[in-house]
VEXMAR-643600 format. One record per residue: residue number from 1; z, y negated, x negated of N, C-alpha, C in turn. Coordinates in steps of 0.05 Angstrom, whole numbers, padded with zeros to 5 digits. Atoms other than C-alpha are relative to their C-alpha. Layout:
<pts>
PT    nr     n_up   n_north   n_east    ca_up   ca_north   ca_east     c_up   c_north   c_east
PT   NUM        Z         Y        X        Z          Y         X        Z         Y        X
...
</pts>
This chain:
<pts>
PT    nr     n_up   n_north   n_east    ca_up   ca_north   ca_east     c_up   c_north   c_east
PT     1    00013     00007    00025    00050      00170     00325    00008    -00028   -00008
PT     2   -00011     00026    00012    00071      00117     00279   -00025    -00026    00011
PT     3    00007     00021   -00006    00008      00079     00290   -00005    -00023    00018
PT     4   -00007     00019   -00034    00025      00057     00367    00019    -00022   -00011
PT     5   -00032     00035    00021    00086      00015     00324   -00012    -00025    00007
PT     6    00011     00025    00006    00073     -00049     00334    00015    -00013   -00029
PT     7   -00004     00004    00031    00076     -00082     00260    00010    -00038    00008
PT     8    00005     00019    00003    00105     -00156     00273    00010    -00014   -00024
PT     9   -00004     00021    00032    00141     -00175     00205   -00022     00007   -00020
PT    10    00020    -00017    00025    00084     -00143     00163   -00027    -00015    00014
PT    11    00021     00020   -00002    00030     -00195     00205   -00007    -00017   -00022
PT    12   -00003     00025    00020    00014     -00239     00147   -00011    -00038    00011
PT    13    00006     00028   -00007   -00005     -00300     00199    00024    -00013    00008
PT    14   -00027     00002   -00018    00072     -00295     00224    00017     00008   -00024
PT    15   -00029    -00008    00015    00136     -00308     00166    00012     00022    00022
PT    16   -00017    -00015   -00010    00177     -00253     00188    00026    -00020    00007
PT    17   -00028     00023    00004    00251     -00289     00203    00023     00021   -00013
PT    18   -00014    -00014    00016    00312     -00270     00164    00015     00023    00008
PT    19   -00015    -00030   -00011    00340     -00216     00210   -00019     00009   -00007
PT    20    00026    -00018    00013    00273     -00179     00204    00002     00007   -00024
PT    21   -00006    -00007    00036    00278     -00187     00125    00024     00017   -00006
PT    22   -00023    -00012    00018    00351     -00172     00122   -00003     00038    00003
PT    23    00004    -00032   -00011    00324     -00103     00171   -00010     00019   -00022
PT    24    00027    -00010    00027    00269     -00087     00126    00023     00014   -00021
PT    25   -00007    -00002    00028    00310     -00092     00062    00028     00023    00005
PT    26   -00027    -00021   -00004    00368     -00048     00100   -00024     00024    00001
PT    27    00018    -00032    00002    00314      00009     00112   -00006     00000   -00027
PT    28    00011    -00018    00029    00284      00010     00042    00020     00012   -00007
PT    29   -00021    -00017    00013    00352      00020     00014    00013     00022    00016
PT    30   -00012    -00018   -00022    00379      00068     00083   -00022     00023   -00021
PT    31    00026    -00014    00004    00303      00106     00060    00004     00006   -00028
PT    32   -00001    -00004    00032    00313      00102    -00025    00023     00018    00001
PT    33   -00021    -00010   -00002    00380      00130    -00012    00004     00026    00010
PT    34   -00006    -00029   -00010    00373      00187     00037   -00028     00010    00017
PT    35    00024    -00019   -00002    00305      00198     00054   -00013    -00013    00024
PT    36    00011     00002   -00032    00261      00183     00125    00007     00005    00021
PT    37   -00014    -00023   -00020    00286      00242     00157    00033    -00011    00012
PT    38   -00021     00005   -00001    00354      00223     00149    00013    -00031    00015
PT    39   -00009     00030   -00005    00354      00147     00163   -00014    -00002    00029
PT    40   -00004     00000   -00037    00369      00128     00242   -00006    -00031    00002
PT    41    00001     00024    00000    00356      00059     00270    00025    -00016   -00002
PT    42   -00025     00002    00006    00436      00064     00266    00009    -00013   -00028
PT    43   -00007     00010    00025    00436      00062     00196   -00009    -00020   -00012
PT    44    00009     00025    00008    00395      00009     00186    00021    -00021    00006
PT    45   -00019     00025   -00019    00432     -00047     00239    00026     00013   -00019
PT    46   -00027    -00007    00010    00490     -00017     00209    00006    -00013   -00033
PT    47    00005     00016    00017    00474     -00037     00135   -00013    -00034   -00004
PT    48    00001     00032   -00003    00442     -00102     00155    00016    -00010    00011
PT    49   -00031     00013   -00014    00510     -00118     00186   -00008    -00007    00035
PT    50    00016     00008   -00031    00470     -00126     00264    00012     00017    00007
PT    51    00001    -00029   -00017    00480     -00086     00317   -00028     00013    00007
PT    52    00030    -00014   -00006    00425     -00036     00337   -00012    -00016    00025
PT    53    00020     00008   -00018    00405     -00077     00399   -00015    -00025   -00019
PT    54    00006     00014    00012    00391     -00125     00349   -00031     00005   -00019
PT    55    00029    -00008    00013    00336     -00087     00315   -00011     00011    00024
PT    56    00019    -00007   -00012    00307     -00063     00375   -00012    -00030    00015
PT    57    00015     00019   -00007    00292     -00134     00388   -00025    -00011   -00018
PT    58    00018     00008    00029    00247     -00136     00331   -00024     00034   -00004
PT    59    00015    -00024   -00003    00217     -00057     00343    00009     00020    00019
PT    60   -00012    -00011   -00015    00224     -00004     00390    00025     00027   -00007
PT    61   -00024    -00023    00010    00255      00051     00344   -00007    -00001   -00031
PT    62   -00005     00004    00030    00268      00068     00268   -00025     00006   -00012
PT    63    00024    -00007    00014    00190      00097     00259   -00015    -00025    00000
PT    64    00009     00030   -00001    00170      00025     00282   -00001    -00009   -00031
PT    65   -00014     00021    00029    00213     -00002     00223   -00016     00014   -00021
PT    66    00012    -00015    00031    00185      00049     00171   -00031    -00007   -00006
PT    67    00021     00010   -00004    00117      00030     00192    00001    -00027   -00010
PT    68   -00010     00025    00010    00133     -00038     00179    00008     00001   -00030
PT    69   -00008     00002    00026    00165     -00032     00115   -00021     00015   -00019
PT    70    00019    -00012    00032    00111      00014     00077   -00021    -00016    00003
PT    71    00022     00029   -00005    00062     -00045     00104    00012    -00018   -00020
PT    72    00001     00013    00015    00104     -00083     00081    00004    -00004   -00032
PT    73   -00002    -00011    00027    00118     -00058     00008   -00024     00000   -00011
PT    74    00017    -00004    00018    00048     -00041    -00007   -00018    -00038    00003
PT    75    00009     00025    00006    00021     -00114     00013    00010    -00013   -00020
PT    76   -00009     00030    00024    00068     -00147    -00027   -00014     00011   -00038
PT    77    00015    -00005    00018    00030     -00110    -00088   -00021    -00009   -00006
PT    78    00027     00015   -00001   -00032     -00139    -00078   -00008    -00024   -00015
PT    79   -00001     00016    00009   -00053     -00179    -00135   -00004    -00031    00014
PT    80   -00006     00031    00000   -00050     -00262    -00136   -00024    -00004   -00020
PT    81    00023     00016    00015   -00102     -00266    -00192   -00027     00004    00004
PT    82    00023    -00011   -00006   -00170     -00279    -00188   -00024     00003   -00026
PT    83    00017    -00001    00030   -00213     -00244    -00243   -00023    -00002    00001
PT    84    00022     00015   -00002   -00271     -00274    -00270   -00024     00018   -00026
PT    85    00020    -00014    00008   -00313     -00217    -00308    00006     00036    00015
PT    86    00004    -00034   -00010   -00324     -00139    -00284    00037     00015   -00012
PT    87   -00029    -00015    00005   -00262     -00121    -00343    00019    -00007    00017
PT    88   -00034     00008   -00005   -00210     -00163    -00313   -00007     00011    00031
PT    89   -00004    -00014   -00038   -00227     -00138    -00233    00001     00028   -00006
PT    90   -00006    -00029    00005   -00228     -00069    -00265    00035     00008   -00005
PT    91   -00036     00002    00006   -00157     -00083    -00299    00021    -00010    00027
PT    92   -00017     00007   -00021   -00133     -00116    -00241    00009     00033    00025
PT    93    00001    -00020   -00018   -00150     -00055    -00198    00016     00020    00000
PT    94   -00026    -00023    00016   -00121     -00002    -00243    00030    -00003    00004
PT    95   -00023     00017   -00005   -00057     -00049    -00247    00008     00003    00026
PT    96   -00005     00008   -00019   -00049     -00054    -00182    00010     00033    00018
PT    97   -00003    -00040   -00003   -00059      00031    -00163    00021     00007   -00018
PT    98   -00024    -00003    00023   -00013      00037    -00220    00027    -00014    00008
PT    99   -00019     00017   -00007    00037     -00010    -00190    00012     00015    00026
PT   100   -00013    -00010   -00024    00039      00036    -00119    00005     00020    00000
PT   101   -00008    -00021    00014    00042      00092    -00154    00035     00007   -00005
PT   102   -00036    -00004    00009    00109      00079    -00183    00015    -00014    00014
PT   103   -00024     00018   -00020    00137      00038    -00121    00022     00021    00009
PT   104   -00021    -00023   -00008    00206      00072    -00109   -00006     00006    00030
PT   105    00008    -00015   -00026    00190      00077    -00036   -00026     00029   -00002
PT   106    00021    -00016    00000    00127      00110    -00047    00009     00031   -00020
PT   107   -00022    -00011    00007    00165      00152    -00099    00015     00019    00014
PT   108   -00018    -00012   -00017    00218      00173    -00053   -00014     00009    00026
PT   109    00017    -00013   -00023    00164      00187     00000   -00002     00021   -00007
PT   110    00017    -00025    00000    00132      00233    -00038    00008     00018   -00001
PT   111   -00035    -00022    00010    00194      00271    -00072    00010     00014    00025
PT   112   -00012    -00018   -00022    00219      00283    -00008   -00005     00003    00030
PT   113    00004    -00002   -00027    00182      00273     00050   -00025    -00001    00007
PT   114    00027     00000    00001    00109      00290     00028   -00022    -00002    00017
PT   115    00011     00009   -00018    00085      00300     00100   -00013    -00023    00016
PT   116    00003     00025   -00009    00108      00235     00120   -00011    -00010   -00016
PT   117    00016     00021    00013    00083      00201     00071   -00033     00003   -00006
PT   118    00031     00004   -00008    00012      00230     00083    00001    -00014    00021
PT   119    00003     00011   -00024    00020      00202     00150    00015    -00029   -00002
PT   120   -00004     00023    00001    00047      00138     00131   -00020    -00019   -00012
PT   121    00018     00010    00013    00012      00119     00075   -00033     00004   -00001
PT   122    00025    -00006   -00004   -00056      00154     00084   -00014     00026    00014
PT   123    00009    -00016   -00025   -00070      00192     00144   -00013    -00024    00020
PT   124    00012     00008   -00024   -00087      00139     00192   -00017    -00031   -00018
PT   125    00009     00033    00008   -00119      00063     00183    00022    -00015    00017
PT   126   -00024     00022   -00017   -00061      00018     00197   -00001    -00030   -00018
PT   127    00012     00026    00009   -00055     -00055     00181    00009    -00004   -00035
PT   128    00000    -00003    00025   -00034     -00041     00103   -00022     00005    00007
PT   129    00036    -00012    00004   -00108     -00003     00101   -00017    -00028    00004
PT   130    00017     00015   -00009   -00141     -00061     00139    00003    -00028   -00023
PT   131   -00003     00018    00018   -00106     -00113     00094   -00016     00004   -00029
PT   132    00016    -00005    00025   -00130     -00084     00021   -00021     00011    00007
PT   133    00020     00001   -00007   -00197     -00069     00051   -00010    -00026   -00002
PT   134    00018     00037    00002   -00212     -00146     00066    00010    -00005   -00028
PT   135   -00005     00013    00029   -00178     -00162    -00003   -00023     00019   -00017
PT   136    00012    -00016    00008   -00223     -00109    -00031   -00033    -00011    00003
PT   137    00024     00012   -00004   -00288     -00138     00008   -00004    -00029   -00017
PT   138    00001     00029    00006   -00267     -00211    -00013   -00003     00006   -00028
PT   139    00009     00008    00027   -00265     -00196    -00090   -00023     00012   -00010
PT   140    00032    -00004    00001   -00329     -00154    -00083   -00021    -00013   -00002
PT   141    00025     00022   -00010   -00372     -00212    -00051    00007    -00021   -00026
PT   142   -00010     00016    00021   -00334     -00251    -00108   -00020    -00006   -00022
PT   143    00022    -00014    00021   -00364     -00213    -00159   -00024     00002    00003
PT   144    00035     00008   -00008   -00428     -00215    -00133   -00012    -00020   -00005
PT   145    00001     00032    00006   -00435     -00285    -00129    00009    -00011   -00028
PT   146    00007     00016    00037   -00413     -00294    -00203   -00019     00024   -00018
PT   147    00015    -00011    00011   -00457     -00241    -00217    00008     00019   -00016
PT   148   -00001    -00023    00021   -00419     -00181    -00251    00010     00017    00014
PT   149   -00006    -00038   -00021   -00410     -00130    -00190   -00022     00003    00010
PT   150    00022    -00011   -00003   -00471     -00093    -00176   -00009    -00011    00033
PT   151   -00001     00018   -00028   -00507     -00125    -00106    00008     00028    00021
PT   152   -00008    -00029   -00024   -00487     -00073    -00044    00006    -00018    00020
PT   153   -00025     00005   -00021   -00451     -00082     00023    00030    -00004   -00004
PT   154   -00032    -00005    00007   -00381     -00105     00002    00022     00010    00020
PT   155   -00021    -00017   -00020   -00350     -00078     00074   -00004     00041   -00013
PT   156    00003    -00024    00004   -00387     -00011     00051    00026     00012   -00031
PT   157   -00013    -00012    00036   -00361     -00009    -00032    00034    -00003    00004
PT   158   -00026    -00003    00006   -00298     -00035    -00009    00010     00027    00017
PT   159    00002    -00017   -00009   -00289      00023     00031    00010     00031   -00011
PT   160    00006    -00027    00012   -00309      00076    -00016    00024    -00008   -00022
PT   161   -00020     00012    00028   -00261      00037    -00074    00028     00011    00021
PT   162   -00028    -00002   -00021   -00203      00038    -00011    00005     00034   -00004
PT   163   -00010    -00031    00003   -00213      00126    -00006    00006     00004   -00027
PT   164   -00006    -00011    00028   -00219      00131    -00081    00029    -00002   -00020
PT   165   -00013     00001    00005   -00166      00097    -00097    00029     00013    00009
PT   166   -00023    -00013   -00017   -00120      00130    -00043    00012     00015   -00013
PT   167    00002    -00020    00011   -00140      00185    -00071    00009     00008   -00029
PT   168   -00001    -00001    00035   -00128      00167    -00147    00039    -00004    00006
PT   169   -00028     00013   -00004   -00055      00133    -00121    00021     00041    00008
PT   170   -00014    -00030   -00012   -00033      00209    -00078    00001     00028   -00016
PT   171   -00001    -00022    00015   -00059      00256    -00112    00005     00008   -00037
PT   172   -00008    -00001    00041   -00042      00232    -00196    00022     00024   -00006
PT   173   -00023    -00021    00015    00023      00282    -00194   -00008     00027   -00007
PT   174    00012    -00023    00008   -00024      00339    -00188   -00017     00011   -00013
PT   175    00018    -00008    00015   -00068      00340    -00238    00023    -00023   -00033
PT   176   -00012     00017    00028   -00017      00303    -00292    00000     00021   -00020
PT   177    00001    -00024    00022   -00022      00372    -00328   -00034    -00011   -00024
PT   178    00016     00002    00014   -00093      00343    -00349    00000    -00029   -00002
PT   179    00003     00030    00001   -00084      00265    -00334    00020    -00009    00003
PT   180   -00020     00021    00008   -00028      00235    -00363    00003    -00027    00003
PT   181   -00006     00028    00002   -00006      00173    -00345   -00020    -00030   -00015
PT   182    00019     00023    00015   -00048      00129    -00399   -00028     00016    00007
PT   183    00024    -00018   -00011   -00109      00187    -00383   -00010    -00009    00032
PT   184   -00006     00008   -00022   -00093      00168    -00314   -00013    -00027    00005
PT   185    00005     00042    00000   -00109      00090    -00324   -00023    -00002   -00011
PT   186    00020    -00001    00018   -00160      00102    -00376   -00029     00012    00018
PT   187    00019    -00021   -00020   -00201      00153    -00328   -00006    -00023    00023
PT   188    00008     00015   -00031   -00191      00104    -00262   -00014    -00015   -00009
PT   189    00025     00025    00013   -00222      00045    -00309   -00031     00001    00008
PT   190    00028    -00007    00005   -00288      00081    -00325   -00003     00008    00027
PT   191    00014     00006   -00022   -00299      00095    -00255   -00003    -00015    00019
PT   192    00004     00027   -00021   -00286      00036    -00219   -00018    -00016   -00027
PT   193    00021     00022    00012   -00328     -00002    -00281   -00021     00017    00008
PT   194    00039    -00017   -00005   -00393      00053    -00265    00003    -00011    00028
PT   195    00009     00005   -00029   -00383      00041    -00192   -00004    -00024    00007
PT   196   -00003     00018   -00007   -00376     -00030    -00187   -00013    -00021   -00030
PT   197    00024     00005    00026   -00418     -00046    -00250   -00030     00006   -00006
PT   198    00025    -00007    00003   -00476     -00007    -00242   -00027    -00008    00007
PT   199    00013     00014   -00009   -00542     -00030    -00233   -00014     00023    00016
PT   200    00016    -00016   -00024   -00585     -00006    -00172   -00027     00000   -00005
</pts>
């Protein structure tokens, strides 16, 4: 199982160093190119110009690396701003589900390797999950404290916001027969403003 991986460029207390980066950036494109299945820890070291003992000093094999890289892809999504009424943490949210939606990795997961990419992206709790959870808690308690997110447990709401959104991010291709793209954005709005607006 991917989640024994140990994750060290995708720590955010630890820069990765530039072999790591150059690894990384050789799997997305090995992975955009020919799929999960297909890409070896060979083809990585091989496009980052290394040799393979070279990336196993950095993971033990190529599910390591993939682990790593969809960590690290969906962190780097994670907004930078911090909004200061209910609309803009609503917009931000949408924005942001909307942004992993159309990440070509995530993309190319789904297209062709749908399994994996339940089991990457949302089958287990790995440290992507744990990361937008605390970012999730932190702009909850935020909101609280300026007074326009309803009072609760923010480990709990962020939680329930973390499945919903999973849920809104995996499953959009199968209901696009009734939720189009702007339907899509428009729909996630009104329920992250009822849930995180509402009064108790």
């Amino acid at each position: 199982m991917v989640d024994a991986a140990p994750v060290p460029a995708a720590s955010a207390s630890v820069a990765p160093s530039d072999t790591e980066v150059a690894l990384l950036d050789a799997a997305l494109a090995e992975v955009l190119a020919h799929g999960i299945r297909r890409t070896t820890a060979s083809d990585i070291a091989r496009r980052a110009g290394v040799a393979r003992q070279t990336l196993y000093r950095y993971w033990p094999d190529a599910q390591a690396v993939f682990a790593t890289l969809v960590t690290r892809e969906l962190i780097a999504v994670l907004p930078r701003e911090e909004p200061d009424d209910l609309d803009s943490l609503v917009g931000l949210l949408v924005a942001t589900a909307d942004g992993v939606r159309r990440m070509p990795l995530m993309e190319r997961l789904r297209d062709t390797d749908p399994e994996l990419f339940a089991r990457y992206v949302f089958d287990r709790i790995g440290t992507s999950q744990r990361v937008i959870h605390a970012d999730l808690v932190r702009r909850i308690a935020a909101g609280q404290r300026e007074g326009f997110v309803r009072a609760g447990d923010p480990d709990r709401m962020a939680a329930l916001l973390l499945l919903a959104l999973q849920s809104a991010v995996q499953s959009a291709p199968l209901v696009s027969e009734w939720l189009p793209d702007d339907g899509w954005r428009t729909e996630l709005a009104r329920m992250l403003r009822g849930y995180l607006g509402e009064m108790s």
